[in-house]
N, CA, C and O atoms as a GROMACS GRO file, in nm:
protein
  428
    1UNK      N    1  -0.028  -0.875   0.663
    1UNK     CA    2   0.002  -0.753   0.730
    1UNK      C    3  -0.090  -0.731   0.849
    1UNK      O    4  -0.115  -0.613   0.873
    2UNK      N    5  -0.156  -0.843   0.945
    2UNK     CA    6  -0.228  -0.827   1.004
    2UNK      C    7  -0.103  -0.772   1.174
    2UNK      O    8  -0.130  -0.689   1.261
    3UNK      N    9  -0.019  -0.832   1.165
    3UNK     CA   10   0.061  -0.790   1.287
    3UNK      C   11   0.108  -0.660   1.260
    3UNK      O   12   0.193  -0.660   1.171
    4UNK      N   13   0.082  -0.548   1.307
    4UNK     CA   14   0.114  -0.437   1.303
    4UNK      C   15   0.215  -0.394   1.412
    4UNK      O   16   0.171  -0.393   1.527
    5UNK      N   17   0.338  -0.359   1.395
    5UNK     CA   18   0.402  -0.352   1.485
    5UNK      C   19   0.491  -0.218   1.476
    5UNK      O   20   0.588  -0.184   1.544
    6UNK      N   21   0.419  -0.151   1.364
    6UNK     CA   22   0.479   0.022   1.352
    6UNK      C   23   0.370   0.119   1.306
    6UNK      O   24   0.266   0.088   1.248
    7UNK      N   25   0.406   0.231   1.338
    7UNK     CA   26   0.298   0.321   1.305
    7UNK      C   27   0.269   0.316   1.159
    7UNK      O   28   0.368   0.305   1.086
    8UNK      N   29   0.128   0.323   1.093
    8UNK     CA   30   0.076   0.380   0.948
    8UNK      C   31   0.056   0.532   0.947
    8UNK      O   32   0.028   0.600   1.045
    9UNK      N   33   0.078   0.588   0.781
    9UNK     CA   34   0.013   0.703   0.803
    9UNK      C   35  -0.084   0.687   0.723
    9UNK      O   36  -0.083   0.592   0.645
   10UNK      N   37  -0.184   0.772   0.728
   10UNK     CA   38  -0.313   0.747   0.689
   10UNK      C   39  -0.283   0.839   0.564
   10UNK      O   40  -0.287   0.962   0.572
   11UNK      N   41  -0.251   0.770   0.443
   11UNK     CA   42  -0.172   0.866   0.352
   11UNK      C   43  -0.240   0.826   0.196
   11UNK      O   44  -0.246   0.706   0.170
   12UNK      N   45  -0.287   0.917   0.102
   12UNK     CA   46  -0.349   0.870   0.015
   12UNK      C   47  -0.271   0.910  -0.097
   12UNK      O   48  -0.259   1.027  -0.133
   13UNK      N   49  -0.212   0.798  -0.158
   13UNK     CA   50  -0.099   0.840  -0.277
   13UNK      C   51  -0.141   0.763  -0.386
   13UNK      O   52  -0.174   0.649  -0.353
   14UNK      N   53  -0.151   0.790  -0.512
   14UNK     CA   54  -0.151   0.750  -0.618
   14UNK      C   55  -0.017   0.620  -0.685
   14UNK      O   56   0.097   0.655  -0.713
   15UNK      N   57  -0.056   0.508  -0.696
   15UNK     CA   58   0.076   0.385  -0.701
   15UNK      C   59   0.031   0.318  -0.841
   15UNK      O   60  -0.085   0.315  -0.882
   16UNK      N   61   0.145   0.263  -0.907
   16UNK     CA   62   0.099   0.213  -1.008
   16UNK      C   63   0.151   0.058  -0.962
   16UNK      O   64   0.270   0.050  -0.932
   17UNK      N   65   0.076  -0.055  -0.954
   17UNK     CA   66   0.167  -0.179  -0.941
   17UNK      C   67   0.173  -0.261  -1.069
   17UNK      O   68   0.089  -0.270  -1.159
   18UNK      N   69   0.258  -0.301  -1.058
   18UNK     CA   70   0.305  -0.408  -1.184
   18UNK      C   71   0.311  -0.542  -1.145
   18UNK      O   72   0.332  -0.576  -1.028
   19UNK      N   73   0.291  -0.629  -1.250
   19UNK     CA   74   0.300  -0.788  -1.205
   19UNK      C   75   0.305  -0.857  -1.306
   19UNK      O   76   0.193  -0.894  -1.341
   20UNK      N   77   0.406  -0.900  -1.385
   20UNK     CA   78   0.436  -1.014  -1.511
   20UNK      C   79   0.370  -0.948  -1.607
   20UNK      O   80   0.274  -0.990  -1.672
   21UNK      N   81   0.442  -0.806  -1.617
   21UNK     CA   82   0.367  -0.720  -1.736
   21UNK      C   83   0.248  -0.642  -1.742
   21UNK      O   84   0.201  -0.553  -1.813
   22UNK      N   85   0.216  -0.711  -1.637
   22UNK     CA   86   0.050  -0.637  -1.615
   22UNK      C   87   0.024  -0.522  -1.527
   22UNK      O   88   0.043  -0.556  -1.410
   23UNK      N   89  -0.013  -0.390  -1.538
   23UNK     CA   90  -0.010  -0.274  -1.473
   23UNK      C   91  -0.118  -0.243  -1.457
   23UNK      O   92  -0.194  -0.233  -1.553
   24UNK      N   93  -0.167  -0.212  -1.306
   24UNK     CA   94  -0.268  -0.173  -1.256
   24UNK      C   95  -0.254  -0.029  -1.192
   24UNK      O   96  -0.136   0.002  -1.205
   25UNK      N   97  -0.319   0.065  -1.132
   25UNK     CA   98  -0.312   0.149  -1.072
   25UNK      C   99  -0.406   0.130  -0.936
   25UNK      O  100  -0.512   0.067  -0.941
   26UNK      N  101  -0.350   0.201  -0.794
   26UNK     CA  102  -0.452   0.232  -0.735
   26UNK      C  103  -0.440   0.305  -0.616
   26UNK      O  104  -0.317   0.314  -0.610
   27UNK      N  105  -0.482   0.363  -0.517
   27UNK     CA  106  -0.508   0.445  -0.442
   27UNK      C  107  -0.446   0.403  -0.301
   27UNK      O  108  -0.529   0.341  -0.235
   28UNK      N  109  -0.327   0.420  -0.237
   28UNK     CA  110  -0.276   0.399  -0.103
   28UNK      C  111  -0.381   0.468  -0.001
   28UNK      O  112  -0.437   0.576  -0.016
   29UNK      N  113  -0.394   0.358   0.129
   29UNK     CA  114  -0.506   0.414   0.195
   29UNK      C  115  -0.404   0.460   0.385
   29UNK      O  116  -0.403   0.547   0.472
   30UNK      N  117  -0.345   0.347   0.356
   30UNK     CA  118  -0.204   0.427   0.419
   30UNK      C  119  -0.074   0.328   0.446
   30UNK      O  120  -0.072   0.205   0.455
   31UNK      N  121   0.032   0.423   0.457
   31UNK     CA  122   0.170   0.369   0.470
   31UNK      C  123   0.262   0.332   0.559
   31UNK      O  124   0.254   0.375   0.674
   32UNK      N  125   0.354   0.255   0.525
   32UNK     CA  126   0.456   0.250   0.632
   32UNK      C  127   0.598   0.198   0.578
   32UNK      O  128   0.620   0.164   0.462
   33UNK      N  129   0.692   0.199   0.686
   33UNK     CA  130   0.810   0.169   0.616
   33UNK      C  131   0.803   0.016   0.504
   33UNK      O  132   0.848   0.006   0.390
   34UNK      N  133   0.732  -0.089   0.587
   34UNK     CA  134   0.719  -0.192   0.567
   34UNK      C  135   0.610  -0.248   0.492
   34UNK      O  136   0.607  -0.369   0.470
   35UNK      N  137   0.537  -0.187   0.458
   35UNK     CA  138   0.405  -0.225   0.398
   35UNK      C  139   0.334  -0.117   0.356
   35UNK      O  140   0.376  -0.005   0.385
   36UNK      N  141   0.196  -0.134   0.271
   36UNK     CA  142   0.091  -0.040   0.172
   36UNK      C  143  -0.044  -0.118   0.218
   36UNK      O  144  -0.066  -0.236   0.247
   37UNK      N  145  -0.118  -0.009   0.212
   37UNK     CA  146  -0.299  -0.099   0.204
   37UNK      C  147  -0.355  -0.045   0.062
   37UNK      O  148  -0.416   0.061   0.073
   38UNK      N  149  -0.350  -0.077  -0.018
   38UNK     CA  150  -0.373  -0.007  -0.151
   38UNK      C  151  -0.494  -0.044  -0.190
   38UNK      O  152  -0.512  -0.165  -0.180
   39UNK      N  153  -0.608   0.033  -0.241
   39UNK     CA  154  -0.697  -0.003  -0.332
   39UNK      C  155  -0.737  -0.002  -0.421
   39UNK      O  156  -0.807   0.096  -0.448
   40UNK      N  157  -0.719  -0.100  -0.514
   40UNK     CA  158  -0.692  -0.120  -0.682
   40UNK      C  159  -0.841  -0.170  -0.721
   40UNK      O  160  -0.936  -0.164  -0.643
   41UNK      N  161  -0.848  -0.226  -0.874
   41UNK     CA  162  -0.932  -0.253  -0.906
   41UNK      C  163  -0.946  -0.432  -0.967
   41UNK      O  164  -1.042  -0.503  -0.993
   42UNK      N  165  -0.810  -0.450  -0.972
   42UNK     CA  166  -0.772  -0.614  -0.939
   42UNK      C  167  -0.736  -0.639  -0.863
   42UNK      O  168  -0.664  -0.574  -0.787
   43UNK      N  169  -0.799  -0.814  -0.847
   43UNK     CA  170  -0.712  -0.918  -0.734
   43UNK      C  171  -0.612  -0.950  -0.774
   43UNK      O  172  -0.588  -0.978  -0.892
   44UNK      N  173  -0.512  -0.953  -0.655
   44UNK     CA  174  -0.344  -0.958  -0.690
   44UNK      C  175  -0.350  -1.142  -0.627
   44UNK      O  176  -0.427  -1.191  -0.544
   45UNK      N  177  -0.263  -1.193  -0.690
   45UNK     CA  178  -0.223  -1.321  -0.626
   45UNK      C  179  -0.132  -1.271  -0.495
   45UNK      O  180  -0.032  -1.199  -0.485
   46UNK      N  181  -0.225  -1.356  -0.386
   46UNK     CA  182  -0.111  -1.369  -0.273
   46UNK      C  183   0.000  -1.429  -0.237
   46UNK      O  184   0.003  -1.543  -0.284
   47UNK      N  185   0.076  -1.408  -0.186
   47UNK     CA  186   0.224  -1.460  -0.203
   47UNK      C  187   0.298  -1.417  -0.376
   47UNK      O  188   0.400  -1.469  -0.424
   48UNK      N  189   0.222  -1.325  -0.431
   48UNK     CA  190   0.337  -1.282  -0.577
   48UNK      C  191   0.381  -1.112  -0.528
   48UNK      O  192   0.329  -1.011  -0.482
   49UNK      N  193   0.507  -1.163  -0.574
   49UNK     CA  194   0.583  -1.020  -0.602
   49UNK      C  195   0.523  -0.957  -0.679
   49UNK      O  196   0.447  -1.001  -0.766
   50UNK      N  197   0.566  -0.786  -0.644
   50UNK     CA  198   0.482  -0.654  -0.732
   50UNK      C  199   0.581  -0.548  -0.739
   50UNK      O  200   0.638  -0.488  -0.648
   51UNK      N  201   0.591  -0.537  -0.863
   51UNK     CA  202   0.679  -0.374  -0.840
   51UNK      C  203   0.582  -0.245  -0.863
   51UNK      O  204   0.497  -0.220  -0.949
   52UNK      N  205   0.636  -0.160  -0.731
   52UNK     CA  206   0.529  -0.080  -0.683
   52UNK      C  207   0.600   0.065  -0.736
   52UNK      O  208   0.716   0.078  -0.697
   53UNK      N  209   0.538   0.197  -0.835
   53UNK     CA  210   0.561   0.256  -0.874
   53UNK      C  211   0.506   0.404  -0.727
   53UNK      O  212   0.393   0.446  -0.748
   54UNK      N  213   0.549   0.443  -0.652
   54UNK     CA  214   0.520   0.554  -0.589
   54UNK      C  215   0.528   0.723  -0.633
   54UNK      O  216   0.638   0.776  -0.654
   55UNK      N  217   0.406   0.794  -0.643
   55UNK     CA  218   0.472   0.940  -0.716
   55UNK      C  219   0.431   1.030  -0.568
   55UNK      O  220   0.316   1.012  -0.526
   56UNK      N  221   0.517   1.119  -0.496
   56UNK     CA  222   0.482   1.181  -0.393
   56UNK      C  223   0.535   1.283  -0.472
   56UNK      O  224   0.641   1.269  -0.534
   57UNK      N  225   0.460   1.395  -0.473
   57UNK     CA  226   0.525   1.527  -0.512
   57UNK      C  227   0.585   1.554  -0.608
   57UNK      O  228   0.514   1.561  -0.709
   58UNK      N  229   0.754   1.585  -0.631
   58UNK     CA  230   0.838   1.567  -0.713
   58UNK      C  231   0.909   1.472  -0.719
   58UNK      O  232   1.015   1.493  -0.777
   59UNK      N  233   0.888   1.340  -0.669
   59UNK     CA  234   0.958   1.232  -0.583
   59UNK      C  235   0.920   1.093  -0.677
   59UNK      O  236   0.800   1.071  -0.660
   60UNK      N  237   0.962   1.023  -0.741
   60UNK     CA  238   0.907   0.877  -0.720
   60UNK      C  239   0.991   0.749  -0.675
   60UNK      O  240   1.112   0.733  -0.692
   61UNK      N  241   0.927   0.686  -0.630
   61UNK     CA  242   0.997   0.566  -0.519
   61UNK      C  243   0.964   0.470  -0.639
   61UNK      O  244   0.861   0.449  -0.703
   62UNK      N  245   1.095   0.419  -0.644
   62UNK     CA  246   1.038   0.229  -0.709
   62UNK      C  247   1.080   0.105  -0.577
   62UNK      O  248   1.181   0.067  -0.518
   63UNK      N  249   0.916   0.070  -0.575
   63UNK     CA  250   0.906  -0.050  -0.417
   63UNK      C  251   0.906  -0.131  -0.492
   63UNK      O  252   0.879  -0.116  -0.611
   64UNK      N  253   0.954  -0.296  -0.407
   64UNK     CA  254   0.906  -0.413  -0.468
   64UNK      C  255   0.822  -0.508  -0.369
   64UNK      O  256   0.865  -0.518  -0.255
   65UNK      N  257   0.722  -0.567  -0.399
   65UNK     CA  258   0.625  -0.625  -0.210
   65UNK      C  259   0.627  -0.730  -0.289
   65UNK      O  260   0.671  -0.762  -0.399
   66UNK      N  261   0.553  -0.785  -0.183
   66UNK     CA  262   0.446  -0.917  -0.187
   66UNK      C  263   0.384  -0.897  -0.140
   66UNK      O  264   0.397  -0.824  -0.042
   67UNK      N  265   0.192  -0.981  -0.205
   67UNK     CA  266   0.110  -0.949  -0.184
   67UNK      C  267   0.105  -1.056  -0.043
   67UNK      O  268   0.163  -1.164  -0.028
   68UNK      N  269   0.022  -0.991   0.042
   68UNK     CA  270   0.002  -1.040   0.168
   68UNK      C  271  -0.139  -1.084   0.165
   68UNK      O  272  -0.168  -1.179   0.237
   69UNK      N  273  -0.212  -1.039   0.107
   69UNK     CA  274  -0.362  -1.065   0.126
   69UNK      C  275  -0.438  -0.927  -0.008
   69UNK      O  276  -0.407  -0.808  -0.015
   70UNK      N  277  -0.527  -0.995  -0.083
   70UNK     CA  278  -0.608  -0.913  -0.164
   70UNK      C  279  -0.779  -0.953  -0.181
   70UNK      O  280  -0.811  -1.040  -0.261
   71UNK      N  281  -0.840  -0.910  -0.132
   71UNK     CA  282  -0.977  -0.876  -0.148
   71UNK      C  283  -1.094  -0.822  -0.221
   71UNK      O  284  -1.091  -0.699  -0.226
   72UNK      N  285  -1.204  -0.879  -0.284
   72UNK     CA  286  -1.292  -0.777  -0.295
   72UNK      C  287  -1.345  -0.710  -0.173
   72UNK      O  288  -1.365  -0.778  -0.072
   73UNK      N  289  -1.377  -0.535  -0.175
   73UNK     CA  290  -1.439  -0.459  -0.058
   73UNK      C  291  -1.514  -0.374  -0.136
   73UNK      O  292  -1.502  -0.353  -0.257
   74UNK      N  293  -1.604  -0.321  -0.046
   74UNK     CA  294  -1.714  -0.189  -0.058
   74UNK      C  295  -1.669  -0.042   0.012
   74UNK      O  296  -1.653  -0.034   0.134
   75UNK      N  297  -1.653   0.048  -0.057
   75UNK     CA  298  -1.614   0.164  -0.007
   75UNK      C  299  -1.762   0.187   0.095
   75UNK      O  300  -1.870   0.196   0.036
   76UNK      N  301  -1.759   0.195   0.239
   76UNK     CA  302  -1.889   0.184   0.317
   76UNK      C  303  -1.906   0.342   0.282
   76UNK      O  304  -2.020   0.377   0.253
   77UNK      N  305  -1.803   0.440   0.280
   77UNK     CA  306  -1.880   0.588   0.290
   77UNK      C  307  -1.992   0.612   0.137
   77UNK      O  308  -2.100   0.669   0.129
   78UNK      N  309  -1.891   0.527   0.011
   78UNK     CA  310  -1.943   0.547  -0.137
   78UNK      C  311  -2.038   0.428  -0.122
   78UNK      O  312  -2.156   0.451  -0.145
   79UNK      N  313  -2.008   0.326  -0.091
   79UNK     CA  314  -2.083   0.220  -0.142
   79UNK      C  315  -2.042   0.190  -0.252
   79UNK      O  316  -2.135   0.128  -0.306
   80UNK      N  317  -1.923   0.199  -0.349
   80UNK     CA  318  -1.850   0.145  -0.417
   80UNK      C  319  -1.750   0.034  -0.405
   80UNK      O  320  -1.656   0.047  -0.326
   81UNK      N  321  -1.764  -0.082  -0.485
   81UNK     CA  322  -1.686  -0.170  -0.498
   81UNK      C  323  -1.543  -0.168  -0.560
   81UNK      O  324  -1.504  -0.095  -0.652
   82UNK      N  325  -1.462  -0.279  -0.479
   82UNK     CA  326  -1.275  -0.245  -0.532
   82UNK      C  327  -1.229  -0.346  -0.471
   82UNK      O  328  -1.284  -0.414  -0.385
   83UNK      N  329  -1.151  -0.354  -0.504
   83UNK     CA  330  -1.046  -0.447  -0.469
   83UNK      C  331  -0.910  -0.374  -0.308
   83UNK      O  332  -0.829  -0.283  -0.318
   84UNK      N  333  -0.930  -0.432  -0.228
   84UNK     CA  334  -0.842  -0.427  -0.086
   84UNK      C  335  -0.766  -0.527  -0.106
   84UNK      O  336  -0.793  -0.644  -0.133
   85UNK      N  337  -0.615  -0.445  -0.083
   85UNK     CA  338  -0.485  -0.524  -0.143
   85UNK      C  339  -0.346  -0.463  -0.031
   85UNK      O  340  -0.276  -0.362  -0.040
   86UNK      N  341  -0.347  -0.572   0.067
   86UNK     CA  342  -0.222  -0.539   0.170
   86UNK      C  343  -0.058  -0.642   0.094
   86UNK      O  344  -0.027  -0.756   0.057
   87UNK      N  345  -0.011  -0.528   0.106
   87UNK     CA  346   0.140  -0.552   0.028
   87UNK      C  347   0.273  -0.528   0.168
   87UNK      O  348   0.297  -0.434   0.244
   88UNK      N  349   0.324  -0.641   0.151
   88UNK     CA  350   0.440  -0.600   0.237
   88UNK      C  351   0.583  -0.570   0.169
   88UNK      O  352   0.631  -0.658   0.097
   89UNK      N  353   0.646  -0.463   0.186
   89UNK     CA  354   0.758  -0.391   0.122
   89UNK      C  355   0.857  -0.492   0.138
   89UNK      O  356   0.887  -0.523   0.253
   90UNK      N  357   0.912  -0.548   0.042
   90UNK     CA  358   1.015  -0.654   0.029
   90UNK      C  359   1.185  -0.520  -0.009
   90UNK      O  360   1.298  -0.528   0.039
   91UNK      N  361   1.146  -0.447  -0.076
   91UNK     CA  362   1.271  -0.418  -0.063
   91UNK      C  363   1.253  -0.223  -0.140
   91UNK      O  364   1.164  -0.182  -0.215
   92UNK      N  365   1.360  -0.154  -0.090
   92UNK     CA  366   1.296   0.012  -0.058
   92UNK      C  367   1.421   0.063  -0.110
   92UNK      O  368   1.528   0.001  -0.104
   93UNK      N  369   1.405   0.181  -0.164
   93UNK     CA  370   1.511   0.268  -0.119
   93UNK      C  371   1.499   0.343  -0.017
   93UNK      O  372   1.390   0.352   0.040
   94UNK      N  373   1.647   0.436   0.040
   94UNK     CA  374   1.645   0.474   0.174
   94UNK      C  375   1.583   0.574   0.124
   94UNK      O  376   1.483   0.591   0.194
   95UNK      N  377   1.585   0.628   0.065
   95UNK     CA  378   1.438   0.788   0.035
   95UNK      C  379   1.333   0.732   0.047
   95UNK      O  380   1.274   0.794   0.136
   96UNK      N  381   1.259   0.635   0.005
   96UNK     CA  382   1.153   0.622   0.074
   96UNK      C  383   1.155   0.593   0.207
   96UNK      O  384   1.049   0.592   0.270
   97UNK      N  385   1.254   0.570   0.255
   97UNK     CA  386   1.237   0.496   0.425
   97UNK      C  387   1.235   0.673   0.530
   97UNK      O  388   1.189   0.710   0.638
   98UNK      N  389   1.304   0.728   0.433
   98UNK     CA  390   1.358   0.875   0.481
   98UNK      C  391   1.233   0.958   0.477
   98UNK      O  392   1.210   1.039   0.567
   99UNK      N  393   1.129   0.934   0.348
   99UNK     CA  394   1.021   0.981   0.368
   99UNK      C  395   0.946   0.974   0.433
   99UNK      O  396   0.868   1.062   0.469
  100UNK      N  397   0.953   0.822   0.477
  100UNK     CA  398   0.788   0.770   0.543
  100UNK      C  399   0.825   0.872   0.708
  100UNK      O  400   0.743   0.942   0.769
  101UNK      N  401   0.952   0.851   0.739
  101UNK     CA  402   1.007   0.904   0.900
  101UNK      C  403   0.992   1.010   0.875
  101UNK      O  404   0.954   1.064   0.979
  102UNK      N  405   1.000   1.123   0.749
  102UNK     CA  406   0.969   1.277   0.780
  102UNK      C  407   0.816   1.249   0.844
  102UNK      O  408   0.792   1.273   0.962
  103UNK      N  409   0.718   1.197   0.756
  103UNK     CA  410   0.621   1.239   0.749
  103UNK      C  411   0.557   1.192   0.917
  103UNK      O  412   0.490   1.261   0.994
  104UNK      N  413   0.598   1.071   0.932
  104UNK     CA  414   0.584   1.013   1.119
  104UNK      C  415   0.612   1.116   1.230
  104UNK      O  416   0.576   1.123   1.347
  105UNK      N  417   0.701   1.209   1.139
  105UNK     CA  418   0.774   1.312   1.304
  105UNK      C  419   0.703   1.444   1.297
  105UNK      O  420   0.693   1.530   1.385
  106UNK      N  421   0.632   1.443   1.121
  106UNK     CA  422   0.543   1.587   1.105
  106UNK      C  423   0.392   1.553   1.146
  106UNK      O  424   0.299   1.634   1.157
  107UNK      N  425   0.389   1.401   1.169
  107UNK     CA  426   0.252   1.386   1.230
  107UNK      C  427   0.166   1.377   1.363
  107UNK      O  428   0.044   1.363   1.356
   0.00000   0.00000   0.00000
């Protein structure tokens, strides 16, 4: 997800991802139609599919990505350690696509 070629929002949502049974949770740092920067507390294999659980409000989105790249990082403001995990959206519903554009035109 290093070519960025649409706006992010700098959006902090609570996601649960899944992967061959295995469920992690973690913290969106921001969004877009096409992709997540999420920070979890596992390394995801790159190049594996994830089904991505989204809860906005009264709303939840079920995404499916691939991992693009996952990392250990240091939160520099905490100085806490985590895992940095860029996911590219393989496949959406149009409510989420409908969401991400409210929130782009309220920003």
């Amino acid at each position: 997800m290093s070519n960025r070629n649409e706006v992010r929002l700098d959006k902090k949502l609570l996601v649960n991802i899944g992967k061959d049974g295995f469920e992690s949770m973690g913290l969106t740092s921001n969004i877009s139609k096409n992709g997540l920067f999420v920070a979890t507390t596992e390394i995801l294999p790159v190049d594996s599919e994830v089904s991505i659980l989204l809860g906005v409000a009264d709303e939840t989105f079920n995404l499916k990505g691939k991992v693009m790249w996952s990392k250990e990082s240091t939160d520099e403001s905490t100085g806490e350690a985590g895992v940095a995990t860029g996911i590219q959206i393989i496949d959406a519903p149009p409510q989420y696509l409908a969401f991400v554009e409210k929130m782009l035109d309220n920003s």
